[in-house]
Jmol script that loads the backbone (N, CA, C; Angstrom):
load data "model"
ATOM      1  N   UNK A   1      84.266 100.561  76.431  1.00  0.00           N
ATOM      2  CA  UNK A   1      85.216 100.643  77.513  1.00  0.00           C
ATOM      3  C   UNK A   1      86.322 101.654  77.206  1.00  0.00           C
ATOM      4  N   UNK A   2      87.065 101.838  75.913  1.00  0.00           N
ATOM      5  CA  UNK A   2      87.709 102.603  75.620  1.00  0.00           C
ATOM      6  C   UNK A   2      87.418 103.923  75.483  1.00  0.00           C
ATOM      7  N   UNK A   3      85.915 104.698  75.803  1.00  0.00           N
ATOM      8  CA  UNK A   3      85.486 105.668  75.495  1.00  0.00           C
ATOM      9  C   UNK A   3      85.483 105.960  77.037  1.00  0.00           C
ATOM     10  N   UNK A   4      85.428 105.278  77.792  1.00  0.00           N
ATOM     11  CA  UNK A   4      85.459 105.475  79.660  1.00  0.00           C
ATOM     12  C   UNK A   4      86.652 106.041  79.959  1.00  0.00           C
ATOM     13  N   UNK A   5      87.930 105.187  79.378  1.00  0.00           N
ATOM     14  CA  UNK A   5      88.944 105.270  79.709  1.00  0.00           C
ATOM     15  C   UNK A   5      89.794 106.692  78.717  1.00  0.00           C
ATOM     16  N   UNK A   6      89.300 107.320  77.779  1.00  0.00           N
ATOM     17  CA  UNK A   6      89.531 108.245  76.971  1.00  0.00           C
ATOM     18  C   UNK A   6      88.551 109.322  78.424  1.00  0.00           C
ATOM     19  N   UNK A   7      87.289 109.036  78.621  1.00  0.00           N
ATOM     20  CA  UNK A   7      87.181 110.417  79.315  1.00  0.00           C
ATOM     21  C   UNK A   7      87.648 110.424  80.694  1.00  0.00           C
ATOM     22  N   UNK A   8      88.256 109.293  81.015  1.00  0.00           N
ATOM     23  CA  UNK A   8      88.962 109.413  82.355  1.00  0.00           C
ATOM     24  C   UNK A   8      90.211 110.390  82.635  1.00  0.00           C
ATOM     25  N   UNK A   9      91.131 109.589  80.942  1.00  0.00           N
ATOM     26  CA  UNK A   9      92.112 110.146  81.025  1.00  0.00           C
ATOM     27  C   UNK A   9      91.807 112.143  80.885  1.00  0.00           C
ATOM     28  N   UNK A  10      90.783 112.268  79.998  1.00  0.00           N
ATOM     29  CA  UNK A  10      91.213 113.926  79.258  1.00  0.00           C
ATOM     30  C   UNK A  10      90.631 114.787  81.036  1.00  0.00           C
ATOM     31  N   UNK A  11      90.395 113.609  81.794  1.00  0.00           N
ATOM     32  CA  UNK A  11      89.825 114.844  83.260  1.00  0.00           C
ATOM     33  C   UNK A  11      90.788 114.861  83.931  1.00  0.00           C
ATOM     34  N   UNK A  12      91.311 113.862  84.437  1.00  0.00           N
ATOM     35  CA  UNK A  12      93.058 113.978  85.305  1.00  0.00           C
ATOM     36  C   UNK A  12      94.115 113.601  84.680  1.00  0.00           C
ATOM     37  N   UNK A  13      94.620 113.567  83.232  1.00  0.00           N
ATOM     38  CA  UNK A  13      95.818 113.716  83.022  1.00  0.00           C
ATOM     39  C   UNK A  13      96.139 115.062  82.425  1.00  0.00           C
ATOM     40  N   UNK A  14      95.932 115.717  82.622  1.00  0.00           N
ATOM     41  CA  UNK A  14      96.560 117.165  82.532  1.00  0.00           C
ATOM     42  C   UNK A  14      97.138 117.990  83.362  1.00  0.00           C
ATOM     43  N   UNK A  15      98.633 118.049  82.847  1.00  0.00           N
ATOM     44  CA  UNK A  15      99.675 119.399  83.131  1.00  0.00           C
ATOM     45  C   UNK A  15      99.610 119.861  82.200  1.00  0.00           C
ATOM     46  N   UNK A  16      99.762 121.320  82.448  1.00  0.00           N
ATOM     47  CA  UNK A  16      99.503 122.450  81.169  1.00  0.00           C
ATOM     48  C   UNK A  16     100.593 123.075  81.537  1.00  0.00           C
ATOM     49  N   UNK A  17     101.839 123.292  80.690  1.00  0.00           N
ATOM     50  CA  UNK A  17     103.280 123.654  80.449  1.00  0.00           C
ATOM     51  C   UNK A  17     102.854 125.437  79.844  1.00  0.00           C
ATOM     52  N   UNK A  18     102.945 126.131  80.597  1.00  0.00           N
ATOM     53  CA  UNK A  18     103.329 127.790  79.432  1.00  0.00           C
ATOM     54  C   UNK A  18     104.212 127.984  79.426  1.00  0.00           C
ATOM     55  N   UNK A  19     105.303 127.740  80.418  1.00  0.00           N
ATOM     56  CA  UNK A  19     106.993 128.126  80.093  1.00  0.00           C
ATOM     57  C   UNK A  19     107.305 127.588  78.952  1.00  0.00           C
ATOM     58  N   UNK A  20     107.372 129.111  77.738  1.00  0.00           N
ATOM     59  CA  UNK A  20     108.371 127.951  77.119  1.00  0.00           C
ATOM     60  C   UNK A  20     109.661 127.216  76.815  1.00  0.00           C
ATOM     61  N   UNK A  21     110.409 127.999  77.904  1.00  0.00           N
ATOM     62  CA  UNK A  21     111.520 126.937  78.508  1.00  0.00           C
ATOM     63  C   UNK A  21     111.520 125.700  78.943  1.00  0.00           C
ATOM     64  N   UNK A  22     110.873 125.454  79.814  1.00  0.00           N
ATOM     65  CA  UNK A  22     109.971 124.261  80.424  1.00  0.00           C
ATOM     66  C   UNK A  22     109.451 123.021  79.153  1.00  0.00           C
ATOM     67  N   UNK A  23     108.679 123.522  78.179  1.00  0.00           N
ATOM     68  CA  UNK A  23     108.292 122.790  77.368  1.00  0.00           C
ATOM     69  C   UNK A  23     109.252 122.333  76.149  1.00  0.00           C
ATOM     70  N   UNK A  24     110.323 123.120  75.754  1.00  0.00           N
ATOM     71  CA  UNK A  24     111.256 123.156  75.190  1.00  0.00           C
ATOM     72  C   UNK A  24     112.112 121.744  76.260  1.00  0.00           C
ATOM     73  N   UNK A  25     112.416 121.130  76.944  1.00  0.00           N
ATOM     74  CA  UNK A  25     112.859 120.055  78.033  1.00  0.00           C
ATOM     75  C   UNK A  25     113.843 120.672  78.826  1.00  0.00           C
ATOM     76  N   UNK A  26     113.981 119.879  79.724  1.00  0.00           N
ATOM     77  CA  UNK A  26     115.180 119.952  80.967  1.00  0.00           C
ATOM     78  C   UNK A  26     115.637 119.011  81.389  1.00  0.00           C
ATOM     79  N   UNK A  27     116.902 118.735  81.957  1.00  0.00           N
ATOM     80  CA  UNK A  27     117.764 117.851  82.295  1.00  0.00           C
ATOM     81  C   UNK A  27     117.986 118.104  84.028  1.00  0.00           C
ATOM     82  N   UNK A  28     117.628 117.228  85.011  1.00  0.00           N
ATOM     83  CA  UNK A  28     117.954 117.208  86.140  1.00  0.00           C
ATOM     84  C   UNK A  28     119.840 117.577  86.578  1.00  0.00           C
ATOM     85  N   UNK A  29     120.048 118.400  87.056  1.00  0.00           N
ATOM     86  CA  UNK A  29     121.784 119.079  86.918  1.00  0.00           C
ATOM     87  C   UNK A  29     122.273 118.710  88.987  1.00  0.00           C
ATOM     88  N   UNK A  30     123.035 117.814  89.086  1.00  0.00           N
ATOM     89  CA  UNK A  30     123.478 117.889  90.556  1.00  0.00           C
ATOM     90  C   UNK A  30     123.987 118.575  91.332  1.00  0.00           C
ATOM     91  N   UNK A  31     123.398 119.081  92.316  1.00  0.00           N
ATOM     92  CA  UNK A  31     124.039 120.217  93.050  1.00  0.00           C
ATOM     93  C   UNK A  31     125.521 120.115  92.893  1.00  0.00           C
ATOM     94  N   UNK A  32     126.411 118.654  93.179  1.00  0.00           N
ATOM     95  CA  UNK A  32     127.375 118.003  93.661  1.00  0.00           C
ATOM     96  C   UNK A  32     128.379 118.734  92.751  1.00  0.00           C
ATOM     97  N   UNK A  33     127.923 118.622  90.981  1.00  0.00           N
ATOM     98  CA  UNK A  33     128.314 118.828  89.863  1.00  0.00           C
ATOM     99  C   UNK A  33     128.853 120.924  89.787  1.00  0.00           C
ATOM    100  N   UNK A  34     127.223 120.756  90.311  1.00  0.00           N
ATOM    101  CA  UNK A  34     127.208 122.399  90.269  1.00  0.00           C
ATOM    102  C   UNK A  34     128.276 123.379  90.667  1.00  0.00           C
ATOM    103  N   UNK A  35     128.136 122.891  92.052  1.00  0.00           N
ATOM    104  CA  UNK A  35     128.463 123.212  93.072  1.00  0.00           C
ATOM    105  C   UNK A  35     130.536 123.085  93.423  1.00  0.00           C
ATOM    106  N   UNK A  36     131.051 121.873  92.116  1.00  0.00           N
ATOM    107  CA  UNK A  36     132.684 121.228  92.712  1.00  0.00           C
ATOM    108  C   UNK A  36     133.344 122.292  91.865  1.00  0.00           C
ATOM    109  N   UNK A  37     134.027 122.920  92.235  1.00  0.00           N
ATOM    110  CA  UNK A  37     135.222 124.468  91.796  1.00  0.00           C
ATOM    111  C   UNK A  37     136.645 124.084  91.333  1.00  0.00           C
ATOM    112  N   UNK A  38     136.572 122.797  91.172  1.00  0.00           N
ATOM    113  CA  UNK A  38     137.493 122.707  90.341  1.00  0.00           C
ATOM    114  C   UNK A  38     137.226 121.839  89.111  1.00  0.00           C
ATOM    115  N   UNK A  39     135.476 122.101  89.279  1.00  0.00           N
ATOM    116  CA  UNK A  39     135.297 121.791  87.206  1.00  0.00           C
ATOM    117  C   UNK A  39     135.337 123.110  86.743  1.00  0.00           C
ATOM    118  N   UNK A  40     135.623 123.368  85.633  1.00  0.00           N
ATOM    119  CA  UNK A  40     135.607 124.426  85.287  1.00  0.00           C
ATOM    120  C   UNK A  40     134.351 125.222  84.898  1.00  0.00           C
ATOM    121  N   UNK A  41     133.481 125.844  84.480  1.00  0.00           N
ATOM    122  CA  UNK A  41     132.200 126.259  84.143  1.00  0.00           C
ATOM    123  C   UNK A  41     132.192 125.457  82.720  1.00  0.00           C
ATOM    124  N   UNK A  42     132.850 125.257  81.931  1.00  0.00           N
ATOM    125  CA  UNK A  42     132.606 124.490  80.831  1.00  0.00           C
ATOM    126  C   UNK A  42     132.564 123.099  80.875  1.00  0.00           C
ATOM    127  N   UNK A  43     133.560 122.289  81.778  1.00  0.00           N
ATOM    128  CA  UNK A  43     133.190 121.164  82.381  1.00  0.00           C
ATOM    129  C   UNK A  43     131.825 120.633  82.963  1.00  0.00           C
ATOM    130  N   UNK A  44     131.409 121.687  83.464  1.00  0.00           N
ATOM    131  CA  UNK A  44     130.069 121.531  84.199  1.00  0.00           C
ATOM    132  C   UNK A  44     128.792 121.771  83.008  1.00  0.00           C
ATOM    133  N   UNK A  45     129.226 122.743  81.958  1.00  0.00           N
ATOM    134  CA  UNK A  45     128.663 122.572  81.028  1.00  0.00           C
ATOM    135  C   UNK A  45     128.373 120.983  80.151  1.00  0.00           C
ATOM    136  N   UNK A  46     129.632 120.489  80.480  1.00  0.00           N
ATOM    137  CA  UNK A  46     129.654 119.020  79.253  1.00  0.00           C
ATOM    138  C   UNK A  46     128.904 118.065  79.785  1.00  0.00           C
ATOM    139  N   UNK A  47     129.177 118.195  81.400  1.00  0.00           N
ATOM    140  CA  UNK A  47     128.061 117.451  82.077  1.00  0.00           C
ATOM    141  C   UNK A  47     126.571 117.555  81.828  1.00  0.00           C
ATOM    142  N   UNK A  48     126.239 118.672  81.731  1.00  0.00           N
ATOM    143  CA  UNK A  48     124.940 119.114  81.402  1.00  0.00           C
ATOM    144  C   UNK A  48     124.326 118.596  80.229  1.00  0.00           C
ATOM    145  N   UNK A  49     125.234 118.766  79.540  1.00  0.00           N
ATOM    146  CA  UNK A  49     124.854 118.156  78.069  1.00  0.00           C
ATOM    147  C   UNK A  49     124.980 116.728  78.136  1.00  0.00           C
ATOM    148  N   UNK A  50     125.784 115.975  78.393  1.00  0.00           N
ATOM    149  CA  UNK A  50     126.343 114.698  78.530  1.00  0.00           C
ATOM    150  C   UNK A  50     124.637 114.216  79.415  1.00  0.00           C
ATOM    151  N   UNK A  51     124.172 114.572  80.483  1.00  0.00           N
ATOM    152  CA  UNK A  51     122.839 114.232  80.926  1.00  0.00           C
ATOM    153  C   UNK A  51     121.391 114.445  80.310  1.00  0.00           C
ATOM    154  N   UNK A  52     121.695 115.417  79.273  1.00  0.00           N
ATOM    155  CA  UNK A  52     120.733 116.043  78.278  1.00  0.00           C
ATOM    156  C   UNK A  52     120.216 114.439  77.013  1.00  0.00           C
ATOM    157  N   UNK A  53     121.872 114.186  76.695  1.00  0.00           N
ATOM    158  CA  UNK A  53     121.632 112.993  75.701  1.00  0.00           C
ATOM    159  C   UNK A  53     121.166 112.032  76.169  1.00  0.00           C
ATOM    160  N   UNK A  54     121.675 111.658  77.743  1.00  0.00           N
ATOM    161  CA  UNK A  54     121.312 110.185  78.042  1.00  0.00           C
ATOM    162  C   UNK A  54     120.027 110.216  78.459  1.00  0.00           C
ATOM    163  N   UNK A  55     118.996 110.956  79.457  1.00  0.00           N
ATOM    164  CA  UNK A  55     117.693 111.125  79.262  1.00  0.00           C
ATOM    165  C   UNK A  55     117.115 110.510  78.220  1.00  0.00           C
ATOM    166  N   UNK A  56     117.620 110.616  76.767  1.00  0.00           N
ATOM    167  CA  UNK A  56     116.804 110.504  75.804  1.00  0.00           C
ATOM    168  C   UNK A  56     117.187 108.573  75.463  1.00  0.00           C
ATOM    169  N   UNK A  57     115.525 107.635  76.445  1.00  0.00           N
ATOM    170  CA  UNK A  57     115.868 106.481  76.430  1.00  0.00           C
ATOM    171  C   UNK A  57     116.582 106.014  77.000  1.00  0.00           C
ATOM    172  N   UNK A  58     117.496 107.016  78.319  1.00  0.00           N
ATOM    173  CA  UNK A  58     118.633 106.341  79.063  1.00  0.00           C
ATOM    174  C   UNK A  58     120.010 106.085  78.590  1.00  0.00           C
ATOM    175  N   UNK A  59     120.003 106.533  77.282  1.00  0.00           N
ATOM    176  CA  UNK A  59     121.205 106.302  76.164  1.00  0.00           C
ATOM    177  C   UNK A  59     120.788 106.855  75.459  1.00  0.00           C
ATOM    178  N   UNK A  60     122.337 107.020  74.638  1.00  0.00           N
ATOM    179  CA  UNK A  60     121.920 107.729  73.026  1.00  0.00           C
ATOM    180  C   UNK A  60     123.440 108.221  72.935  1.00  0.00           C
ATOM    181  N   UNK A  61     123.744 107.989  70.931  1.00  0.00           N
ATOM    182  CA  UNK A  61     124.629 108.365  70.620  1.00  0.00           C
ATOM    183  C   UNK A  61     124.836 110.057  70.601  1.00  0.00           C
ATOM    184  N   UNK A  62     125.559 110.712  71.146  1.00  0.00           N
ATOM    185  CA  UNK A  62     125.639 112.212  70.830  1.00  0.00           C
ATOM    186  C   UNK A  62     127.359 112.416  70.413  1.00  0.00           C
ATOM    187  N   UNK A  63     127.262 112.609  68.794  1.00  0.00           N
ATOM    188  CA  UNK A  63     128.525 112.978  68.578  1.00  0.00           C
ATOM    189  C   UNK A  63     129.464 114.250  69.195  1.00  0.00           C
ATOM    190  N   UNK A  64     130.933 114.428  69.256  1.00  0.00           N
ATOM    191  CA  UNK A  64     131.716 115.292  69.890  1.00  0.00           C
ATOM    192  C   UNK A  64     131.655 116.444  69.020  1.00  0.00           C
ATOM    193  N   UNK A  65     131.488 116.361  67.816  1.00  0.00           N
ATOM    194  CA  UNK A  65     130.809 117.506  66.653  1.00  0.00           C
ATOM    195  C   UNK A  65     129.290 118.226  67.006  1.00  0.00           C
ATOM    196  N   UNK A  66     128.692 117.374  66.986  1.00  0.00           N
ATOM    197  CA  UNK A  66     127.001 118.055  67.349  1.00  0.00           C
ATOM    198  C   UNK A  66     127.433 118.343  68.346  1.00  0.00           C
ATOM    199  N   UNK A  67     127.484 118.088  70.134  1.00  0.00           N
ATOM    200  CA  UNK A  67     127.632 118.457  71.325  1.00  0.00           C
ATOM    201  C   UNK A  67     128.307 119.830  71.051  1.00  0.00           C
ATOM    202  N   UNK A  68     129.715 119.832  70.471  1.00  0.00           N
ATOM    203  CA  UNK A  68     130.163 121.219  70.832  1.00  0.00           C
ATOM    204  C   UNK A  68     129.566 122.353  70.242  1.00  0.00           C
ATOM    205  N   UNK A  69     128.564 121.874  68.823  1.00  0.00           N
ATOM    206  CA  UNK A  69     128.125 123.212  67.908  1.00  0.00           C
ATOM    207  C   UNK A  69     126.956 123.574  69.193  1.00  0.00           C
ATOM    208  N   UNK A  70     126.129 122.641  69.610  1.00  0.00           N
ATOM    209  CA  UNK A  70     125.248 122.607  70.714  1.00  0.00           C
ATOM    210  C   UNK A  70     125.110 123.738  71.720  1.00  0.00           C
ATOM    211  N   UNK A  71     126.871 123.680  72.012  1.00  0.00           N
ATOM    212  CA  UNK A  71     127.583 124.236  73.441  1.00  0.00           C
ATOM    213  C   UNK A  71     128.231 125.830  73.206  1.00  0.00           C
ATOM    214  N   UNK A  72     128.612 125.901  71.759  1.00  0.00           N
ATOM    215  CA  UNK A  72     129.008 126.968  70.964  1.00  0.00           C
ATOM    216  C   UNK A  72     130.627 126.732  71.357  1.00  0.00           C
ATOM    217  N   UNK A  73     131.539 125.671  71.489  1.00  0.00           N
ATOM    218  CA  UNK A  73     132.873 125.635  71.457  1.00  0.00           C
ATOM    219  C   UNK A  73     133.455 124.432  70.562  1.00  0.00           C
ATOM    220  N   UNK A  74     135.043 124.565  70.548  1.00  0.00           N
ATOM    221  CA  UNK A  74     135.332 123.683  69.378  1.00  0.00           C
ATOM    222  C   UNK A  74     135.208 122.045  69.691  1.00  0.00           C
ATOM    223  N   UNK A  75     135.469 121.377  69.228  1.00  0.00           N
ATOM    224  CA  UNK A  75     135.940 119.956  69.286  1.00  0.00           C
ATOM    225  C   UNK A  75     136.587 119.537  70.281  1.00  0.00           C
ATOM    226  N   UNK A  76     138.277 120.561  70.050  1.00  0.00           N
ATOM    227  CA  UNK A  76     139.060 120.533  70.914  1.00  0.00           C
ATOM    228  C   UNK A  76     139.003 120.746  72.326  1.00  0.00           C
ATOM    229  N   UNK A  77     137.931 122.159  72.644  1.00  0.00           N
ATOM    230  CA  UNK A  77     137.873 122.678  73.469  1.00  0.00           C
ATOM    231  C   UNK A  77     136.378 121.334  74.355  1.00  0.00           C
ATOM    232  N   UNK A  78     135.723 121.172  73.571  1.00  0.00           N
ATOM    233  CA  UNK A  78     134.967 120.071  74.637  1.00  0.00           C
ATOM    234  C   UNK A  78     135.469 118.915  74.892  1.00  0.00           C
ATOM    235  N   UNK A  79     136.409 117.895  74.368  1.00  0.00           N
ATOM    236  CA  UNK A  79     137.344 117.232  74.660  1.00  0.00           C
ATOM    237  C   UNK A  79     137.851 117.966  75.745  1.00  0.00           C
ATOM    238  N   UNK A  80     138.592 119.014  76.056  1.00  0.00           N
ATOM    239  CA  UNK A  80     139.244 119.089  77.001  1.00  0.00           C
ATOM    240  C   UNK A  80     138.569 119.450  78.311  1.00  0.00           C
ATOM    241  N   UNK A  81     137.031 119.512  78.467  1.00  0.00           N
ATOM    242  CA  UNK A  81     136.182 119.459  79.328  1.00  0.00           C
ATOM    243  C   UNK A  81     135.629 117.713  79.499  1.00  0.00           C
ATOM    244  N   UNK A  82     135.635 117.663  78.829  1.00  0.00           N
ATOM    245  CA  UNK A  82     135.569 115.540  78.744  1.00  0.00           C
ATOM    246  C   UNK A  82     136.328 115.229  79.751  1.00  0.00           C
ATOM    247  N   UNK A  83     137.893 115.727  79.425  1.00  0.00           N
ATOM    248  CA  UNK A  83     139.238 114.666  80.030  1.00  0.00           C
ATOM    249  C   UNK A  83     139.136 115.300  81.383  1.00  0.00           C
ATOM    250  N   UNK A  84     138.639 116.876  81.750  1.00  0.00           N
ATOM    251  CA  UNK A  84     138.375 116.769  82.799  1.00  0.00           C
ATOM    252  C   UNK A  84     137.455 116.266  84.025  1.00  0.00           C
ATOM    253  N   UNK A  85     136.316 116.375  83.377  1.00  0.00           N
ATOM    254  CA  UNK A  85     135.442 115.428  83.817  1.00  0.00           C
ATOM    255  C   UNK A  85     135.814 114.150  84.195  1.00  0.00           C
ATOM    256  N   UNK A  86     136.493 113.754  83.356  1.00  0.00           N
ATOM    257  CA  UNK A  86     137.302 111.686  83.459  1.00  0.00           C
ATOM    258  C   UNK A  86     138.304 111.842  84.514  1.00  0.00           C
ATOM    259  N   UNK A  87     138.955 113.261  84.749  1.00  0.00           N
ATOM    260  CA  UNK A  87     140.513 112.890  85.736  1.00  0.00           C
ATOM    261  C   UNK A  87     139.674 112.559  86.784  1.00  0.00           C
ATOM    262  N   UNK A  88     138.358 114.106  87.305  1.00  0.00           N
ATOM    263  CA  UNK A  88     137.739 113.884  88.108  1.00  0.00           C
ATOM    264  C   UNK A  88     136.795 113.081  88.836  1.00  0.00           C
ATOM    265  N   UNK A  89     137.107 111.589  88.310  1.00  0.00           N
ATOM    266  CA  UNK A  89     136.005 110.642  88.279  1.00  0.00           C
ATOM    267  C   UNK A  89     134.604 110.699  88.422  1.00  0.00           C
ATOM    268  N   UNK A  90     134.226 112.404  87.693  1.00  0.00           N
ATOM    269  CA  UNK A  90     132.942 112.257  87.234  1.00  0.00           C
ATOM    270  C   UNK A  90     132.138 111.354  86.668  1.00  0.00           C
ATOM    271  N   UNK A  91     132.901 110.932  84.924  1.00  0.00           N
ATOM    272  CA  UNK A  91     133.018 110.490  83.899  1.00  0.00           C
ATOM    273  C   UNK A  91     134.001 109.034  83.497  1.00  0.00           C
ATOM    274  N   UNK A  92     133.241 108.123  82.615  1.00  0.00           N
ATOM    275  CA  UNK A  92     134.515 107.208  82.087  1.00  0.00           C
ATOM    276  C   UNK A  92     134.481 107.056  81.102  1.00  0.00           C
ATOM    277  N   UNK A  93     135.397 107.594  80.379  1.00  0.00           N
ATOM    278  CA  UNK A  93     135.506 107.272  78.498  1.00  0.00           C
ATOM    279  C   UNK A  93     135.680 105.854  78.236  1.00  0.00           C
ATOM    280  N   UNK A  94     134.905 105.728  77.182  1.00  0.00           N
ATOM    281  CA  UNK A  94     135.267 103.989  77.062  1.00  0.00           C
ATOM    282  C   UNK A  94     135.155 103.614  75.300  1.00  0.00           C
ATOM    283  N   UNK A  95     136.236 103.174  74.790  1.00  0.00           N
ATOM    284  CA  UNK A  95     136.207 102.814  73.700  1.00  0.00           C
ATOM    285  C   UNK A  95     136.703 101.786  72.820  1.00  0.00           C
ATOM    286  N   UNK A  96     136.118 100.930  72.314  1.00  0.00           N
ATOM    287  CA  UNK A  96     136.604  99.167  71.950  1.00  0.00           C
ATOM    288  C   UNK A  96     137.900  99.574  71.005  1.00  0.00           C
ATOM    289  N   UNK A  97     137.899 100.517  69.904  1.00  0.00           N
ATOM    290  CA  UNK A  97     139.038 100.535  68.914  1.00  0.00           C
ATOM    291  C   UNK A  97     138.612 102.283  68.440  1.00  0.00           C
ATOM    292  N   UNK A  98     140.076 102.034  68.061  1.00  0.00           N
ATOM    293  CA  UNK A  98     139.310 103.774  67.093  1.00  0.00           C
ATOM    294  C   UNK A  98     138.630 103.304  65.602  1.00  0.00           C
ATOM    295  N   UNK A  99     137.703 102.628  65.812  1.00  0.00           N
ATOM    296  CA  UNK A  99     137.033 102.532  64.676  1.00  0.00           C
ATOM    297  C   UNK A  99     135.748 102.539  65.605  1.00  0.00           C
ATOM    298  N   UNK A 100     135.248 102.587  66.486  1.00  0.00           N
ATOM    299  CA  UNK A 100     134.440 103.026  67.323  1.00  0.00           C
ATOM    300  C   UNK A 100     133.539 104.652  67.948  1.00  0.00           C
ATOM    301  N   UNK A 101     133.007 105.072  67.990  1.00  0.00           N
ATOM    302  CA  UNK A 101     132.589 106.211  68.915  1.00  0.00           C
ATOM    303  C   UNK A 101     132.793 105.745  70.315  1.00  0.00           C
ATOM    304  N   UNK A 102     133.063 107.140  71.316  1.00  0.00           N
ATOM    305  CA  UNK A 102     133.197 106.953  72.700  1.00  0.00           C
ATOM    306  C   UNK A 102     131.903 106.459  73.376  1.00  0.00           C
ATOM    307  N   UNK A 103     132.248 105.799  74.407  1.00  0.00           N
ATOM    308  CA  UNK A 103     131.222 105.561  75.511  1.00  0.00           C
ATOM    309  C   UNK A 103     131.240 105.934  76.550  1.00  0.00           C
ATOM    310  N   UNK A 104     130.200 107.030  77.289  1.00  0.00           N
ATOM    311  CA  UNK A 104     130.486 108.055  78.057  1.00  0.00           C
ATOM    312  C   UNK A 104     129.802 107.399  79.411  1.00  0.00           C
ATOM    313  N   UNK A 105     130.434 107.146  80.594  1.00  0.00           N
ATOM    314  CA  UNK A 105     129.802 106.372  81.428  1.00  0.00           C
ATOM    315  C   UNK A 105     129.421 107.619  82.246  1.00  0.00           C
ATOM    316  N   UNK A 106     128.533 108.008  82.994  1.00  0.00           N
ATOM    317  CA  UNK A 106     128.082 108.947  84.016  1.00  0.00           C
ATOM    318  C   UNK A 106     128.291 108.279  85.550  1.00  0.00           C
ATOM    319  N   UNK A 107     128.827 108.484  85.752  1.00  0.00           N
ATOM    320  CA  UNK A 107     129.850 107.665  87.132  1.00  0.00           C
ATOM    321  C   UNK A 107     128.933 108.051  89.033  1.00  0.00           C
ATOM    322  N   UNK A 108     128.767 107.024  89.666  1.00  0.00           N
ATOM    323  CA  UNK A 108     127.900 107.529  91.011  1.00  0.00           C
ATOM    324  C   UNK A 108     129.374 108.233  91.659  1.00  0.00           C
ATOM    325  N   UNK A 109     129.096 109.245  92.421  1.00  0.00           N
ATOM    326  CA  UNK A 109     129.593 110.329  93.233  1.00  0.00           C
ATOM    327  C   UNK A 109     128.943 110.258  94.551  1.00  0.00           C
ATOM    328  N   UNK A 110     129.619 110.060  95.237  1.00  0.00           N
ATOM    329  CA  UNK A 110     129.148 110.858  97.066  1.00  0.00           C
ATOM    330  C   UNK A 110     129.589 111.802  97.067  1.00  0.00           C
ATOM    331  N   UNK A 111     130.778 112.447  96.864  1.00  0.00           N
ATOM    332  CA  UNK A 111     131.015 113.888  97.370  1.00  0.00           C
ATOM    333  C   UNK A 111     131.643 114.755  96.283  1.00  0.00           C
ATOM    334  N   UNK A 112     131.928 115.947  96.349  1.00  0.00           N
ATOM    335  CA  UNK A 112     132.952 116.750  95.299  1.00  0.00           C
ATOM    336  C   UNK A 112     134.570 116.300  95.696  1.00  0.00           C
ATOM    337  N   UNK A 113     135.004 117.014  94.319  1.00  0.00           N
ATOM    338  CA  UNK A 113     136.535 116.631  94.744  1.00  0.00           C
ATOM    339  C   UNK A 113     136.866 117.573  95.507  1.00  0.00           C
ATOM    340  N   UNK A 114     138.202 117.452  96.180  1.00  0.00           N
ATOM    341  CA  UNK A 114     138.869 118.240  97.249  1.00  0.00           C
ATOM    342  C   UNK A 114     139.347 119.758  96.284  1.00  0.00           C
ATOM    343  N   UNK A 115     138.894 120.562  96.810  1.00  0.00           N
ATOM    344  CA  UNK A 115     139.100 121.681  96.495  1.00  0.00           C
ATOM    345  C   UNK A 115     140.725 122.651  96.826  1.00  0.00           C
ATOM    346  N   UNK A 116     141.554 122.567  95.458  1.00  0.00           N
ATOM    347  CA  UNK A 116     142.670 123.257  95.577  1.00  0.00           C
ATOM    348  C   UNK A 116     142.841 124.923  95.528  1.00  0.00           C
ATOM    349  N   UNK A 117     141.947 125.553  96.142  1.00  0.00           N
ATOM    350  CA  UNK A 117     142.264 126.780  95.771  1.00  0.00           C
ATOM    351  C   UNK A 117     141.489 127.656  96.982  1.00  0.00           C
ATOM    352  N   UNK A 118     141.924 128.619  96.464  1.00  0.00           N
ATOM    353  CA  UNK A 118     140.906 129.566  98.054  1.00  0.00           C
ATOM    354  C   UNK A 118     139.368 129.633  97.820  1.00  0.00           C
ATOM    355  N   UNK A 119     138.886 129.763  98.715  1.00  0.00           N
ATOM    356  CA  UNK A 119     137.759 129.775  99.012  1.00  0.00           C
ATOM    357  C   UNK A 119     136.973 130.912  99.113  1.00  0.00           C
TER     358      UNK A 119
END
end "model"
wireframe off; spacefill off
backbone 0.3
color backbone group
């Protein structure tokens, strides 16, 4: 029976990946995200990444050290794409004590934020 079900599978389960971008993975990115002008392009970056980790199992620890070498900016500088993300109720930082790592909630959105600037 297992030899049925081995040649079942090798006839219709095949996708054949040549990008090797594609095969290398991807992270689904929201227009919503994409698209709101008052994240900054690096904000929208942290998001990206921030959806990159949780994919993996739906969770996963990703330190603020690895992420930024990841991203090619400092510590400081992705923190300050974090806190924007959080004003913008993209994001919710969440943390029991500082003897803890953060907990990065990915927050539901209906719309972008209101846009302060020209258009």
């Amino acid at each position: 029976m297992e030899h049925i079900a081995n040649t079942v599978r090798d006839r219709f389960d095949k996708v054949i990946i040549q990008n090797e971008i594609l095969r290398s993975g991807f992270a689904a990115f929201p227009y919503l995200v994409m698209e709101d002008r008052n994240l900054s392009i690096g904000a929208r970056m942290s998001y990206a990444f921030l959806l990159k980790y949780a994919w993996q199992d739906g969770s996963c620890f990703a330190g603020q050290k690895r992420m930024a070498e990841e991203m090619g900016v400092s510590e400081r500088q992705l923190q300050r794409y974090l806190y924007e993300l959080r004003d913008l109720k993209y994001i919710k930082i969440q943390r029991k004590d500082k003897r803890y790592n953060n907990t990065y909630i990915v927050l539901d959105r209906k719309k972008p934020s209101k846009f302060k600037g020209k258009k």
